[in-house]
C-alpha positions as CSV (number, residue, x, y, z in Angstrom):
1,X,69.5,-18.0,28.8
2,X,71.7,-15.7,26.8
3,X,71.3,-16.0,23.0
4,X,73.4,-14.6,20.4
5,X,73.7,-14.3,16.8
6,X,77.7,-15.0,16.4
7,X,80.2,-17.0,18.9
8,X,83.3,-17.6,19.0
9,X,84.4,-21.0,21.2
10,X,88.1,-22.1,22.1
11,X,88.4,-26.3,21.5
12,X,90.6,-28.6,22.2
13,X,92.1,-31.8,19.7
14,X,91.2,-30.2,16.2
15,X,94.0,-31.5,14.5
16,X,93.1,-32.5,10.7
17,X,90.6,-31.2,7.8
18,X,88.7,-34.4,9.3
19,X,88.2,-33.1,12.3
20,X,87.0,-29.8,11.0
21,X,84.4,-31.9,8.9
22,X,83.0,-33.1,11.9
23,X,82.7,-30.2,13.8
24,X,81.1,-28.7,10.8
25,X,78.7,-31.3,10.5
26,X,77.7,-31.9,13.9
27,X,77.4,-28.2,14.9
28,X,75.0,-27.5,11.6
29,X,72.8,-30.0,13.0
30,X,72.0,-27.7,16.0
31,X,69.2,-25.6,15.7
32,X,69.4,-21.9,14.8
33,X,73.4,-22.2,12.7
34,X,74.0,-21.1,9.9
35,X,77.3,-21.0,9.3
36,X,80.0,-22.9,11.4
37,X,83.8,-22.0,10.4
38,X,87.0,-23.8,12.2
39,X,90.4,-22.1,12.2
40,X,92.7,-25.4,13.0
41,X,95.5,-23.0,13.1
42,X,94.0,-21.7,16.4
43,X,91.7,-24.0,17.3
44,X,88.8,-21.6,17.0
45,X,85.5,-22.9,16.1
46,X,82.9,-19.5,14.8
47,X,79.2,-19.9,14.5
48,X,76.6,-17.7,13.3
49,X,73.0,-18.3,13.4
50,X,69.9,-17.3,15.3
51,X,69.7,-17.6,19.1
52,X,72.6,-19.3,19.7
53,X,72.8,-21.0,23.2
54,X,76.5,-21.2,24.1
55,X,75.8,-24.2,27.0
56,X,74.2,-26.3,24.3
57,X,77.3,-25.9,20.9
58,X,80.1,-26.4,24.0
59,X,78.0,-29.4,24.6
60,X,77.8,-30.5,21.1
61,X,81.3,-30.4,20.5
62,X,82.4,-32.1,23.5
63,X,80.4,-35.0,22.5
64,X,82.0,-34.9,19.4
65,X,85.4,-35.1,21.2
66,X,86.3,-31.4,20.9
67,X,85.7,-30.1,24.4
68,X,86.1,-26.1,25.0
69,X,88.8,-24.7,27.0
């Protein structure tokens, strides 16, 4: 596996401050984050933490209807 302290993912149907609220709370409630930051403007979802497994946040935030592309 290849962990990281900072990421940056690409996702798809952020639209509203709601949907950065979600993100937000559903990524913090992974393992290892720290900080998760969402740029609607480019749909561009940062996160900062401690070994931070790409595979499993793309998977997080597909279930919560913001898949990566």
């Amino acid at each position: 596996m290849n962990y990281v302290s900072s990421l940056e993912i690409q996702a798809s149907g952020i639209k509203c401050e709601g949907c950065v609220s979600n993100i937000e709370n559903g990524l913090n409630q992974l393992a290892g984050i720290t900080t998760v930051k969402v740029d609607r403007a480019s749909n561009v979802v940062t996160v900062e933490g401690e070994n931070l497994d790409k595979a499993v946040i793309t998977e997080k935030l597909a279930e919560l209807g913001y898949p990566a592309i």
